[in-house]
C-alpha positions in Angstrom: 18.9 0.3 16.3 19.8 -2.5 18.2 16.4 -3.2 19.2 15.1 -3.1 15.6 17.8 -5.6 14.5 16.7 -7.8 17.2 13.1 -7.7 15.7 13.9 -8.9 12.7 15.9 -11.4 13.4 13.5 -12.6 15.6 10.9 -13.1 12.9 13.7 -14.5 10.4 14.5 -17.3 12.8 11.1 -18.1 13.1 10.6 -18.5 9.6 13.6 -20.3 9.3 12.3 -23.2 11.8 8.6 -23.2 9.8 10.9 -23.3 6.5 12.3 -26.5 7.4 9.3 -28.4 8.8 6.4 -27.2 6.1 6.3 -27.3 2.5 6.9 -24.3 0.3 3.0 -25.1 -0.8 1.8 -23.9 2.5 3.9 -20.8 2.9 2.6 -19.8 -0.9 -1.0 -20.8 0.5 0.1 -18.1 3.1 1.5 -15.5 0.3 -1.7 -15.6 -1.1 -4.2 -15.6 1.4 -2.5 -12.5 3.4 -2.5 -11.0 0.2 -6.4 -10.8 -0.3 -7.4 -10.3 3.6 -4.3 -7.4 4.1 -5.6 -5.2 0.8 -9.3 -5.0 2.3 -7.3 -4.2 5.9 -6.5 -0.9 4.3 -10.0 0.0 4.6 -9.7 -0.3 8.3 -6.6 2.2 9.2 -7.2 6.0 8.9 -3.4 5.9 10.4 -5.2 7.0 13.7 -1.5 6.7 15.1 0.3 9.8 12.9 -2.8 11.8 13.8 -2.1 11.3 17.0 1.9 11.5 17.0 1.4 14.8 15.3 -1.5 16.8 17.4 -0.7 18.8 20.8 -4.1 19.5 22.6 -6.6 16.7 24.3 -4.5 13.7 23.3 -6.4 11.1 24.6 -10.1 12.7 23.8 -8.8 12.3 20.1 -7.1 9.1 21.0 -11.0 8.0 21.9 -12.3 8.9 18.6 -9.4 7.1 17.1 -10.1 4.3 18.3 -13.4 3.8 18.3 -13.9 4.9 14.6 -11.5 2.4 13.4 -12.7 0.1 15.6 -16.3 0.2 13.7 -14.6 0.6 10.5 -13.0 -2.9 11.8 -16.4 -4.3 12.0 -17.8 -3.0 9.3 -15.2 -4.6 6.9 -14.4 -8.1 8.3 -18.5 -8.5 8.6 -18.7 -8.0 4.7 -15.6 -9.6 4.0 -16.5 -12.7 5.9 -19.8 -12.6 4.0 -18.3 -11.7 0.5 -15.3 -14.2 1.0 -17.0 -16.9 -0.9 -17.6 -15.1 -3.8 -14.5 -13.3 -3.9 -12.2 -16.3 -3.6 -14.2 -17.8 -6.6 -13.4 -14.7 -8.7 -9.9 -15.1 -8.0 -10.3 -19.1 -8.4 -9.3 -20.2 -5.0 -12.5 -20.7 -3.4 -11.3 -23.8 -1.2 -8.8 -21.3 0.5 -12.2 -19.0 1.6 -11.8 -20.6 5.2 -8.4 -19.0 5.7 -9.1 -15.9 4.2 -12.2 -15.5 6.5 -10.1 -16.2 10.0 -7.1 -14.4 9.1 -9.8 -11.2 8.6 -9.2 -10.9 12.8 -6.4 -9.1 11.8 -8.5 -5.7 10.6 -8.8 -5.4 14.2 -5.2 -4.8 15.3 -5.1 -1.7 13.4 -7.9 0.0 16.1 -6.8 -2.1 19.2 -2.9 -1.3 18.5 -3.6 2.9 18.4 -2.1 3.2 22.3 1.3 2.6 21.3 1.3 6.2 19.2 1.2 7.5 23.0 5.0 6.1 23.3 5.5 7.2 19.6 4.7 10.6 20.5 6.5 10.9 23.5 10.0 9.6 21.4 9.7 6.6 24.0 10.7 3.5 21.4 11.4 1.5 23.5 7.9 0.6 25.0 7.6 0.6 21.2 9.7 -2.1 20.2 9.2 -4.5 23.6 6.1 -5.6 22.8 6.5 -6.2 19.2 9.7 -8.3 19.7 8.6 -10.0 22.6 4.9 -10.9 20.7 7.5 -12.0 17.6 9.1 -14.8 19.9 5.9 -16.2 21.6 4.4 -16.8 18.2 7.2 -17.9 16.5 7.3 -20.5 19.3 3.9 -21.5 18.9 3.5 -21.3 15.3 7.1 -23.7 14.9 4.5 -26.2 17.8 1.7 -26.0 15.5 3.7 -27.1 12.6 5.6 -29.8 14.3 2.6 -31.1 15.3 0.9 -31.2 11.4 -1.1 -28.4 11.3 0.3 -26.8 7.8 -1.0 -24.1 6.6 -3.1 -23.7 10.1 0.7 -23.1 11.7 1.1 -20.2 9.6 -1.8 -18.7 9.6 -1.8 -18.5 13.7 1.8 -17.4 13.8 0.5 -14.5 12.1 -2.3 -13.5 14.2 -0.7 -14.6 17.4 2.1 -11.8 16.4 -0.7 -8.9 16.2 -2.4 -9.7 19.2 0.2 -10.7 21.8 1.6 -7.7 20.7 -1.6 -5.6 21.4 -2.2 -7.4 24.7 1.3 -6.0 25.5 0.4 -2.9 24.2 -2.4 -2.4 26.5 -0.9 -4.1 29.1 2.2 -0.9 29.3 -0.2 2.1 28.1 -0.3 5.1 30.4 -3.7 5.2 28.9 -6.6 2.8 27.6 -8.7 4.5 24.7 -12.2 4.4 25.3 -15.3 3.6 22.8 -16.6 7.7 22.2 -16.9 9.4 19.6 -16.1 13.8 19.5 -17.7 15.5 16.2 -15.1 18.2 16.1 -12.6 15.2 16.3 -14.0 12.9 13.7 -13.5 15.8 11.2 -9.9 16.3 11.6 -9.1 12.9 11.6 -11.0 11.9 8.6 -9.5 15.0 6.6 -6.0 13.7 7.9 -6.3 10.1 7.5 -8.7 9.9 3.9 -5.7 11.0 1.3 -3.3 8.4 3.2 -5.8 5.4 3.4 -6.5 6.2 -0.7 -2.4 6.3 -1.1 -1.9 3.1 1.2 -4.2 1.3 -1.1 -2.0 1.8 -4.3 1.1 1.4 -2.7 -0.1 -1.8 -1.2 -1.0 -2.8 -4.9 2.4 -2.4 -6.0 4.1 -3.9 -3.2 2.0 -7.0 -3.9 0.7 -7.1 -7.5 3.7 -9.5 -8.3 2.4 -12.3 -5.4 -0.9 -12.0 -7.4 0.2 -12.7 -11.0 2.5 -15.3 -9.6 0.3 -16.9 -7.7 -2.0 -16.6 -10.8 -0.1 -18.0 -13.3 2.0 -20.4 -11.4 1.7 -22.7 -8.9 0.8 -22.4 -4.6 4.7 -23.9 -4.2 6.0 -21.5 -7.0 4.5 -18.7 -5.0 6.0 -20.2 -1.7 9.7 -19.6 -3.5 9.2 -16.8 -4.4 7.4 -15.3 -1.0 9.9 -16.7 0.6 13.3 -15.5 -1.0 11.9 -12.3 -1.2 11.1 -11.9 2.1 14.9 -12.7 3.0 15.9 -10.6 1.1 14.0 -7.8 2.4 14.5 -8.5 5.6 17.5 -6.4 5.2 15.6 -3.7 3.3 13.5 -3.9 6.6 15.7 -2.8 9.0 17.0 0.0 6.3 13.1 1.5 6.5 13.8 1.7 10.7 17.0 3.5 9.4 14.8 5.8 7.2 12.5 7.0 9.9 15.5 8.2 11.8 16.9 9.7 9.0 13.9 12.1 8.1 14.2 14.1 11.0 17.7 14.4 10.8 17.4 16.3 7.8 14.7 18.4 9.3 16.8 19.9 11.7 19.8 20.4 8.6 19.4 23.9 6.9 22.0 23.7 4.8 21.9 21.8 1.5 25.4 21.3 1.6 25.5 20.0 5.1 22.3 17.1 3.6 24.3 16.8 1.0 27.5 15.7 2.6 25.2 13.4 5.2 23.1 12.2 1.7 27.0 11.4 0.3 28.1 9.5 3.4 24.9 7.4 4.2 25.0 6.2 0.3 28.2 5.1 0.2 28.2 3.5 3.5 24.9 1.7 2.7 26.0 0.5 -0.7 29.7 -1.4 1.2 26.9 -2.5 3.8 24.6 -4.1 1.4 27.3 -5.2 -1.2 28.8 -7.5 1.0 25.3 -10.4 1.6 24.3 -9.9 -2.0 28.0 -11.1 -3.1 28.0 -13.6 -0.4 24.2 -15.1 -1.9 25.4 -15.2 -5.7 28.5 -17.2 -4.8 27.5 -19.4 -2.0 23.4 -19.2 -2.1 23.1 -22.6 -2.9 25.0 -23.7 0.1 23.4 -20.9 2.2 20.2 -22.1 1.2 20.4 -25.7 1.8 22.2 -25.5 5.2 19.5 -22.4 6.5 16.3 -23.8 5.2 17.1 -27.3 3.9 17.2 -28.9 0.0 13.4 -28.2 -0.5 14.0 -24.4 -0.8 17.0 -24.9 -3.3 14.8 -23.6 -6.1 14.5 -20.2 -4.5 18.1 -19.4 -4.8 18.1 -17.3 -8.2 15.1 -15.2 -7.4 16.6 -14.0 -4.0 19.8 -13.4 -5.7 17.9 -10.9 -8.4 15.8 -9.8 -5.3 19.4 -9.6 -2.7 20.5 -6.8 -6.2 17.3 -5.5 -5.6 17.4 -4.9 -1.7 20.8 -3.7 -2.4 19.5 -1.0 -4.9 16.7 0.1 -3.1 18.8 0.8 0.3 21.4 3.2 -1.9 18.8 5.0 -3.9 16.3 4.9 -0.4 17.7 8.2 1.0 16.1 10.1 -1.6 13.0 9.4 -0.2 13.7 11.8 3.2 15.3 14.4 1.0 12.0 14.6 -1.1 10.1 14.8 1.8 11.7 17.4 3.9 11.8 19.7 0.2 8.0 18.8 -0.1 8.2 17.1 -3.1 6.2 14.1 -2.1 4.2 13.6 -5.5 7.4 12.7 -7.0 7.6 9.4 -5.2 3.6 8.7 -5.4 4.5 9.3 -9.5 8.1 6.7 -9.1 5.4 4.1 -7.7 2.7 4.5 -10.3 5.7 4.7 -12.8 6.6 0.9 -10.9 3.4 -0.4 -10.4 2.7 -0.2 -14.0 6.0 -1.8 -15.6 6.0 -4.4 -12.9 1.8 -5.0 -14.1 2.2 -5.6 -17.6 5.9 -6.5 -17.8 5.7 -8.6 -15.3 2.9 -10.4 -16.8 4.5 -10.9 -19.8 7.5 -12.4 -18.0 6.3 -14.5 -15.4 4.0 -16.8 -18.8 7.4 -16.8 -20.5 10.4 -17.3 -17.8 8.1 -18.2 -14.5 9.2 -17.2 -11.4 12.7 -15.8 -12.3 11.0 -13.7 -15.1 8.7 -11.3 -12.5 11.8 -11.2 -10.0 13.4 -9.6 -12.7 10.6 -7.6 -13.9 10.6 -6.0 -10.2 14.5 -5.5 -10.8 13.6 -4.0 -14.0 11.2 -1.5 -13.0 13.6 -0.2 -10.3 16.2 -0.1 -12.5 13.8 2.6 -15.4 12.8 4.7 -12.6 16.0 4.9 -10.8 17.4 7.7 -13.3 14.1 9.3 -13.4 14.3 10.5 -9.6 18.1 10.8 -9.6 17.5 13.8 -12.7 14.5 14.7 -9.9 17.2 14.8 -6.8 19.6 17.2 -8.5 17.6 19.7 -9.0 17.3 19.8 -5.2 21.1 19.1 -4.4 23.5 18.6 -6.3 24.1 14.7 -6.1 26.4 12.5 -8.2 26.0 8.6 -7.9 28.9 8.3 -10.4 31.1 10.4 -7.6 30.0 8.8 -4.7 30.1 5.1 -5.7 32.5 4.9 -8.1 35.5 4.2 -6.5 33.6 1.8 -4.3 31.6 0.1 -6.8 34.9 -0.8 -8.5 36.5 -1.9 -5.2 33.4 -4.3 -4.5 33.8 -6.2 -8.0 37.7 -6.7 -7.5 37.1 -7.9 -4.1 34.0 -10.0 -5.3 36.4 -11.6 -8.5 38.7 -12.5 -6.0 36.6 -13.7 -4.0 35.4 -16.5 -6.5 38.9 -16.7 -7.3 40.2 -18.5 -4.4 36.9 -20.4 -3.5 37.5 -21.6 -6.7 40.9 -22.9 -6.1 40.0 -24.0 -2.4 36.8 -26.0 -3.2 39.4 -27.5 -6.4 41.8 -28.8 -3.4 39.8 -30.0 -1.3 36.7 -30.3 -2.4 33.1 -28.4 -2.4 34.3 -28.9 2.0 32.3 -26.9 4.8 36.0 -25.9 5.5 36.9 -24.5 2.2 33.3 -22.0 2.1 33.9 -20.9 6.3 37.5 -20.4 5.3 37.7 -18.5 2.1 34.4 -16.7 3.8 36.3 -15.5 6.5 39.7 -14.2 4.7 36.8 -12.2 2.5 34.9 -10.7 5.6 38.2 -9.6 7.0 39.6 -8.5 4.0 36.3 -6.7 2.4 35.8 -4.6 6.1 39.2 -3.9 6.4 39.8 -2.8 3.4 37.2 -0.5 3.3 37.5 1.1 6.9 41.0 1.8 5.8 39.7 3.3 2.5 36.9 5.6 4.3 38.6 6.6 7.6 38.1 10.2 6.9 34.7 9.6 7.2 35.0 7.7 10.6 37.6 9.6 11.9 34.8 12.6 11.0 31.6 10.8 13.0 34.1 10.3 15.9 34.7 13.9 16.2 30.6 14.9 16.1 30.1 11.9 18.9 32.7 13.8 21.1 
């Protein structure tokens, strides 16, 4: 965990140094133009790596075949992309950003080169998994921040990017018990074809609802509009980020559980713990985001505060209501989350249309918050039939805590900042009696539930 922490805020602080040397024009130039090359990139993964992680016979045979088919798959899509670019960025009405679609298309190959890792994957060694990508995330945060110091916009970013993927695969190949070679086995092709086909077609339309919003925004609205709202929502998420890491562990877990009432009592105590957890930033951003924003990224970024305090209530919601997502999976009941996202994709398509022309930026943030916020009961009415959850039980009592704590909160930043002013002393100080108070109150509140994981370390 610690390690996956350490990632991300590796990458934050990065973007936090390009954030206050480039314009929020280039990072929406960046929003967009990732957005275009990454959706033809799904063509390039037959996610290789899970057929790997999951097989037990002539690993590094199929390992070969991996490889080497997405490696032509690579080379097949970025040679018609870079052909196609011109036209395609016409279509879409940004034909003078074709150059930067066309080199940041390098990237189709990581999928192919970066396949060695699911060796250490398989093998439940995560470190070797992590090292490289948080090492690769500091060298190109250093040279991207160099680039951009030195004038090189847009350039900066797009290089930052790429130099993440492919430091990280040089380390990858670097710490591999074993380089894939370019073969091909028939018998091989076949199974990873029939595994990888129905998740490459899924990947496709989950990638269009995590990033049909960029689109209209970018559409409708300006290059710097987009760069707010890439940017606060990447913050935001950020968070949500580290909560997927959490996810991955959490699957298994529940794999090993039998007993509905023993994934029940783990589903009960992971909620509420993640709903204190989350509570806390999100109440922190809507009372002091302005300030936060300012003294983290600088004045330029200031209009970004409301959307990443909509997006912070919707990182929040999405960690509480994520652990449905492992429950579903270990009861096989997968097609109701593909259904939730075509269920989101579509609100947040024509809602979010609709809202962006009206309310701009502020009006799709919300339109995403929206959508989350229909479907939520939907898969809740979906979860009970499985176990026998109640969000109104678990988060009740803590729910009301939060908003007392929050309302005093306010309260005496309120009367601070009215003594002495709107005073760096009077934010860290009213800050700090919250933190302490907020924590404190709650481990007191929920020790039966420590006292309980202290007993299971033992």
């Amino acid at each position: 965990m610690i390690s996956i922490v350490l990632q991300y805020f590796v990458a934050f602080l990065s973007q936090v140094f390009l954030a206050r040397i480039l314009e929020p024009e280039h990072f929406g130039v960046l929003a967009f133009v990732t957005m275009v090359t990454m959706f033809f990139d799904r063509f390039t993964n037959l996610f290789g790596d899970k057929y790997i992680v999951r097989e037990k016979e002539d690993i590094f045979r199929k390992l070969d075949s991996v490889f080497t088919l997405e490696l032509i798959l690579a080379f097949i899509v970025s040679a018609l992309f870079i052909f196609f670019a011109p036209i395609i960025m016409e279509l879409l009405d940004r034909p003078k950003l074709t150059i930067y679609v066309q080199v940041l298309s390098i990237a189709f190959f990581y999928n192919a080169l970066s396949k060695p890792r699911s060796l250490f994957e398989k093998n439940l060694v995560f470190l070797k998994v992590k090292y490289p990508q948080i090492l690769s995330k500091i060298i190109s945060g250093i040279i991207g921040i160099i680039l951009a110091y030195l004038g090189y916009g847009v350039w900066s970013l797009i290089i930052w990017k790429l130099a993440g993927l492919y430091i990280e695969v040089a380390l990858i190949w670097i710490i591999t018990p074993y380089r894939p070679r370019l073969r091909l086995n028939q018998e091989h092709l076949k199974g990873i074809i029939a595994f990888g086909w129905p998740l490459l077609g899924s990947s496709i339309f989950v990638f269009y609802y995590w990033n049909v919003d960029y689109y209209i925004v970018g559409q409708l609205l300006s290059a710097k509009t987009l760069g707010y709202y890439w940017m606060a929502y990447q913050v935001s998420h950020y968070f949500l980020s580290v909560k997927a890491s959490l996810i991955s562990v959490v699957f298994p877990a529940f794999s090993m559980l039998r007993d509905k009432n023993t994934i029940l009592q783990g589903f009960n105590v992971l909620t509420k713990i993640t709903l204190i957890l989350y509570a806390f930033p999100t109440i922190i951003t809507f009372l002091l985001g302005d300030q936060l924003i300012e003294l983290v990224f600088g004045e330029k970024w200031l209009p970004a505060v409301d959307i990443l305090k909509i997006f912070m209530v919707l990182t929040t919601w999405r960690a509480v209501t994520s652990y449905w997502d492992p429950v579903f999976m270990f009861y096989e009941r997968t097609k109701i989350l593909f259904n939730m996202t075509i269920l989101n994709a579509v609100i947040i398509t024509f809602l979010g249309y609709h809202a962006t022309l009206i309310y701009g930026m502020e009006g799709m943030a919300a339109a995403v918050l929206v959508s989350i916020v229909i479907v939520s009961p939907i898969a809740a009415f979906q979860l009970k039939k499985i176990i026998d959850v109640s969000y109104t039980k678990i988060l009740g009592k803590s729910l009301a805590v939060i908003v007392i704590l929050a309302f005093l909160f306010k309260l005496v930043l309120f009367m601070l900042v009215s003594i002495n002013g709107d005073s760096i002393f009077a934010i860290l100080f009213s800050t700090f009696i919250f933190t302490l108070i907020y924590f404190g109150l709650f481990i007191r509140l929920n020790r039966d539930i420590i006292n309980d994981v202290k007993i299971k370390n033992k």
